[in-house]
ZAMARGU-4260 file (C-alpha; in steps of 0.2 Angstrom, whole numbers, plus 5000, padded with zeros to 4 digits):
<rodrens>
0) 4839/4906/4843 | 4852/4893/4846 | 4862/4887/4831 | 4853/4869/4831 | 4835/4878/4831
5) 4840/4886/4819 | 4846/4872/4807 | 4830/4862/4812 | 4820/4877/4804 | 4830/4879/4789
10) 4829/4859/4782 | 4812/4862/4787 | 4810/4874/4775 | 4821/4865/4760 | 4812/4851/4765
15) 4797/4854/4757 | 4806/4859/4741 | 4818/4846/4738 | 4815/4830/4727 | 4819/4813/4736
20) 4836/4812/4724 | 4844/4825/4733 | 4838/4818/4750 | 4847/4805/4744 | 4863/4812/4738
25) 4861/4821/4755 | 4862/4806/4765 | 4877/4797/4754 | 4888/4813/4758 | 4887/4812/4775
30) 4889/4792/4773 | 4903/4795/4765 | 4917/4802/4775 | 4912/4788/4789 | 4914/4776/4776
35) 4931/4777/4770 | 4938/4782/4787 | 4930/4761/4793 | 4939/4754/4775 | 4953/4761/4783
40) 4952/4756/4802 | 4945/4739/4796 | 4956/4736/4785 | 4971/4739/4795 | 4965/4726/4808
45) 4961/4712/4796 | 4977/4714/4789 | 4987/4714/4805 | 4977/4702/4811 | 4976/4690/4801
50) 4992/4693/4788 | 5006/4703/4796 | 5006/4692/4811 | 5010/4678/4805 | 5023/4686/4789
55) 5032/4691/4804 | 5033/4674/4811 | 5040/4668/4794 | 5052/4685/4790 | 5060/4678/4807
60) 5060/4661/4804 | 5066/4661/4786 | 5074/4677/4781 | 5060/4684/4769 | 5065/4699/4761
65) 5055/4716/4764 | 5051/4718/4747 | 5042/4702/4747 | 5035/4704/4764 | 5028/4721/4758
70) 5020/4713/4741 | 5011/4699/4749 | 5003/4713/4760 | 4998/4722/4744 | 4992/4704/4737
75) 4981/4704/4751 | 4973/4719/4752 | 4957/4713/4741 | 4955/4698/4754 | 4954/4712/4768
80) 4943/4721/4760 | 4929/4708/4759 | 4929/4710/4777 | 4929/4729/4779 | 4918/4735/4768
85) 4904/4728/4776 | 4911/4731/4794 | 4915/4750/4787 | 4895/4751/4781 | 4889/4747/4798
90) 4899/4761/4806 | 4894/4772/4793 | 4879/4774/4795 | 4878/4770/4812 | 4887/4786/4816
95) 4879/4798/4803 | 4860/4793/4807 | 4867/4798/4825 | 4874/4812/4820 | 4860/4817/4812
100) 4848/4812/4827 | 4859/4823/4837 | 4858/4839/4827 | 4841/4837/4825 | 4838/4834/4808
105) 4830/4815/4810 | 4816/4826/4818 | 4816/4842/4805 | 4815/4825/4793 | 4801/4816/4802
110) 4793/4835/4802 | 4789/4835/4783 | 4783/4818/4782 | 4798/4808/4780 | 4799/4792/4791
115) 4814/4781/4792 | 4806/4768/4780 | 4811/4784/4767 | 4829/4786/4773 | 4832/4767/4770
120) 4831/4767/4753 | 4847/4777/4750 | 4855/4767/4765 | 4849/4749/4756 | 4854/4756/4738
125) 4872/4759/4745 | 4873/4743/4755 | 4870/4736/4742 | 4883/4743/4730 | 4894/4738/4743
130) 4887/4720/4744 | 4889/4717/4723 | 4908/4723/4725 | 4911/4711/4737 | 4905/4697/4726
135) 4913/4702/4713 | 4930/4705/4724 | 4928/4688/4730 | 4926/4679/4714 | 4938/4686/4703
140) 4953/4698/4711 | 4955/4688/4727 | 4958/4670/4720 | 4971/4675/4708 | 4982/4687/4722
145) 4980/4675/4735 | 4987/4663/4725 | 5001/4675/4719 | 5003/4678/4736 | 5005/4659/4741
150) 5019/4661/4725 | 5031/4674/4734 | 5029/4664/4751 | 5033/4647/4743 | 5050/4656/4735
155) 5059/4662/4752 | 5051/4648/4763 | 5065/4632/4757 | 5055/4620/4761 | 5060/4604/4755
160) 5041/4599/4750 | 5028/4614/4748 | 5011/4612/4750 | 5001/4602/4739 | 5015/4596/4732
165) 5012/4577/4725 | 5021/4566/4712 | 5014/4555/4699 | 4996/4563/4700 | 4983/4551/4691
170) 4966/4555/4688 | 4950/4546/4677 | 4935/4558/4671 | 4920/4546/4668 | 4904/4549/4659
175) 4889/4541/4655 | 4887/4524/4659 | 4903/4524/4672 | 4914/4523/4654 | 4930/4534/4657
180) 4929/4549/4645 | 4949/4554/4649 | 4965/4549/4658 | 4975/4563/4666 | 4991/4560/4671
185) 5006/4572/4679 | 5022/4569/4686 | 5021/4579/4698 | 5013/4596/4706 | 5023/4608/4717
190) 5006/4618/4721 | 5010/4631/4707 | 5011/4621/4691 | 5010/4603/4684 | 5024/4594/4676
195) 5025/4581/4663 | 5008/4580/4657 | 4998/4566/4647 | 4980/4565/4643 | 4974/4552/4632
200) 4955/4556/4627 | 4942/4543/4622 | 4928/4556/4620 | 4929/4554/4601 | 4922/4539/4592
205) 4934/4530/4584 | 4947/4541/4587 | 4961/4543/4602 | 4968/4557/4605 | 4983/4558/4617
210) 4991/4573/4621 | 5008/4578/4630 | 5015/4593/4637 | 5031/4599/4648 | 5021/4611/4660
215) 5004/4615/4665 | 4999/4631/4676 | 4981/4635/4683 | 4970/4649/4678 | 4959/4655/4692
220) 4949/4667/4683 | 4946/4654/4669 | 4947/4637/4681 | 4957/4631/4665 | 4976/4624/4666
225) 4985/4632/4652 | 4997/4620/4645 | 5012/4625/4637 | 5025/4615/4627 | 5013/4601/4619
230) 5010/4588/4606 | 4993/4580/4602 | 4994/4565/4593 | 4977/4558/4584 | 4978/4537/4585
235) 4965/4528/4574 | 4955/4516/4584 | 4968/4502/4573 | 4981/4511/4582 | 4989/4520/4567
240) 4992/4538/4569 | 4984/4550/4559 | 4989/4566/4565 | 5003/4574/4575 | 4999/4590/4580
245) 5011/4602/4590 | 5007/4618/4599 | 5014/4632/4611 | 5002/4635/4624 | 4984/4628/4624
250) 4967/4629/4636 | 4965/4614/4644 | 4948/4611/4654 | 4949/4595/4669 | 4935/4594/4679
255) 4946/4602/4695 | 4962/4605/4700 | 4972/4591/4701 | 4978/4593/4718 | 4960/4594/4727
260) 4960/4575/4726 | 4965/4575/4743 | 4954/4589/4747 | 4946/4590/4761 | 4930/4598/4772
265) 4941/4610/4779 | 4950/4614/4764 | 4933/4619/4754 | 4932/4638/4764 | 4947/4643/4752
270) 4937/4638/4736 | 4929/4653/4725 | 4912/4648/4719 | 4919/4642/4700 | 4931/4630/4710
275) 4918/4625/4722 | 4907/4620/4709 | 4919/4609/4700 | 4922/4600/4715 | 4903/4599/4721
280) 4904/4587/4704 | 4917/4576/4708 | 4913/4576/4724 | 4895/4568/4720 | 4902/4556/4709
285) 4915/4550/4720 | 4900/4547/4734 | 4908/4555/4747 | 4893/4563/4757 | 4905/4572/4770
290) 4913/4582/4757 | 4898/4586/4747 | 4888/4594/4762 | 4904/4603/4765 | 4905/4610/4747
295) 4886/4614/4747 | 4887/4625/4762 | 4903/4634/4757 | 4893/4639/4741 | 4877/4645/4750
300) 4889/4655/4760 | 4898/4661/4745 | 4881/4669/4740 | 4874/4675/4758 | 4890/4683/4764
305) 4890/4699/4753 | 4872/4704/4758 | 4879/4705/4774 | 4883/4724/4770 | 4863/4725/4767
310) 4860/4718/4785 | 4871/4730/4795 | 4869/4746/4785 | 4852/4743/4790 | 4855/4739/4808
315) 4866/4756/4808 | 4850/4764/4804 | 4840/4755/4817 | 4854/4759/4833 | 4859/4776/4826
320) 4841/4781/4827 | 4835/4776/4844 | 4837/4794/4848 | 4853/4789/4860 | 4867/4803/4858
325) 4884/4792/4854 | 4900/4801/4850 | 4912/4793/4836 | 4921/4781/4848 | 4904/4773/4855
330) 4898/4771/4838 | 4915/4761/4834 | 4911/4751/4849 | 4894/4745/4846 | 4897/4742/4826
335) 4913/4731/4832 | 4901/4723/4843 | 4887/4719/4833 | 4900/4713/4818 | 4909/4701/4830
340) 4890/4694/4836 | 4886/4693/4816 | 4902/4683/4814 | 4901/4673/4826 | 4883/4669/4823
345) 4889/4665/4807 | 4903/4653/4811 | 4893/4641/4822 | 4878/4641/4809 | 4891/4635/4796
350) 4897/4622/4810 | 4880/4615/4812 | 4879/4614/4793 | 4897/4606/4791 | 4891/4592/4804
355) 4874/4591/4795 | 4861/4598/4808 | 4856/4611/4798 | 4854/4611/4780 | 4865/4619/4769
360) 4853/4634/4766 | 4847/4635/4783 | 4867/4636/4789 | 4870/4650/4777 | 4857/4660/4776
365) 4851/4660/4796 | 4864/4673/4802 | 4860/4683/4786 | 4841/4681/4790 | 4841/4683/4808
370) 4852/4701/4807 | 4838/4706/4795 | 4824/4705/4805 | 4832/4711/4819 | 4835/4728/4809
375) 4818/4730/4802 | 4813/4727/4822 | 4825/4742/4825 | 4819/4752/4812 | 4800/4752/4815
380) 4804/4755/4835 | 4814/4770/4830 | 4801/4775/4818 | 4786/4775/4831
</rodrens>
């Protein structure tokens, strides 16, 4: 008896012992290995790609040392990742259903009753693990080293004005009735911090209060400046100064950051959600229906783009159980394949939302809807 009939008989056999669990812990062992192996390759590409191409054009151009060179890549690994873990899902479990197809054991499997409705659920449970990390990557890690990142760049680089750098920032918060709540005003912003801060706040009755500081930097975790160096004064609404109060550092909260006054539609992709919102509020009361549509459809994208990880751990599925016999490299193939049509699919649906033709659900959610139903079709083929 060859060696493949023989491992057909014997999950036969455990088959009608073991628990779904250990079906399942079966199925993530094999995932696995495949698994880290596409963080890696995925990884390395998006990082090539899209970081250490173009650090090598500045290392040339400005003489950046290789200790920074080599933290700015560290800085951006989190950024890469949100990329490859979904891509390394896909060719996961693309390759072990195949693998699995080919030694037989999709048919021992479908022998004892289990269809591929059954082997999904272990296949959605991790994709879904994968989909939450990437959220949560996206939102909280990736701001804040992206911007430490944008930090050791703007050191070496000598530019004589870096970007988003603006003097004599001045900006009114208004609130009911169109009466303006506070004033904030700044010398000047270099893209890191604020200097030469005054708020005066009219948010009290019968009481101002005007506060000053030296410097101001922004928290992206908190989407707060933390002010250091300050005095709040507390003026009467007679104009006598009641209070003089000084402080160290302090949590300031401004409706955004002060340099997105000039943001603009193409600027809103580099927005966490937090940040996004904040704008999406000036945004409306400014009246500017361009930047708004813009906003809105970055934050539906914000939300649809980690289940992407659920969409193509399930198309693995659906093409690694065709019954098609595809070594490791033709499974690398395909999954770049059908990520680059995912991505691209993706990039004109949030094209046609930016322009306004579809709305800002339909824009982010199409790709993400479209990939699902074409791997639930995949899945009931392969199962019949």
């Amino acid at each position: 008896m060859s060696p493949r009939r023989i491992g057909r008989r014997l999950i036969w056999q455990l088959g009608r012992i073991i628990p779904g669990s250990q079906l399942d812990w079966y199925l993530w062992r094999n995932i696995a290995p495949a698994f880290g192996l596409g963080i890696t390759i995925f990884a390395a590409l998006a990082l090539s790609v899209g970081v250490l191409f173009d650090l090598v054009r500045q290392v040339a151009e400005a003489q950046i040392p290789l200790t920074a060179v080599l933290q700015v890549l560290l800085l951006q690994i989190p950024y890469t990742l949100t990329f490859a873990l979904p891509m390394a899902v896909m060719l996961a479990v693309l390759t072990t259903i195949s693998r699995l197809g080919e030694d037989g054991e999709l048919v021992a499997f479908k022998s004892i009753g289990l269809s591929l409705y059954r082997l999904a659920a272990p296949i959605l449970a991790f994709s879904l693990m994968i989909s939450l990390i990437t959220f949560t990557l996206g939102e909280t890690v990736i701001p804040e080293f992206r911007s430490q990142s944008d930090q050791v760049l703007q050191r070496y680089l000598h530019q004589e004005e870096r970007v988003g750098q603006s003097r004599d920032i001045y900006y009114p918060e208004y609130g009911p009735n169109d009466q303006v709540r506070r004033l904030y005003y700044a010398k000047e912003f270099d893209g890191v911090s604020m200097r030469g801060i005054t708020v005066v706040d009219f948010s009290q009755p019968e009481l101002v209060q005007v506060i000053t500081a030296a410097q101001a930097n922004w928290s992206y975790p908190k989407s707060t400046w933390t002010i250091a160096d300050g005095v709040i004064y507390l003026v009467s609404s007679l104009g006598n100064i009641r209070d003089i109060i000084e402080f160290q550092q302090q949590q300031l909260v401004i409706p955004r950051k002060l340099e997105e006054d000039v943001l603009s539609p193409s600027q809103v992709t580099e927005l966490s959600t937090a940040q996004a919102r904040q704008a999406l509020t000036l945004a409306e009361q400014d009246q500017n229906p361009t930047l708004v549509r813009a906003l809105n459809v970055h934050l539906q994208q914000q939300y649809a783009q980690p289940f992407v990880a659920i969409v193509f751990g399930l198309m693995g599925l659906g093409f690694g159980a065709m019954g098609q016999k595809r070594g490791a490299a033709q499974g690398f193939g395909l999954s770049v394949g059908l990520i680059f049509a995912q991505i691209l699919l993706t990039y004109f649906a949030g094209a046609l939302g930016f322009v306004g033709i579809l709305t800002p659900v339909m824009a982010a959610w199409f790709p993400q809807g479209l990939g699902l139903a074409v791997a639930v079709w995949l899945i009931q083929r392969a199962n019949r």
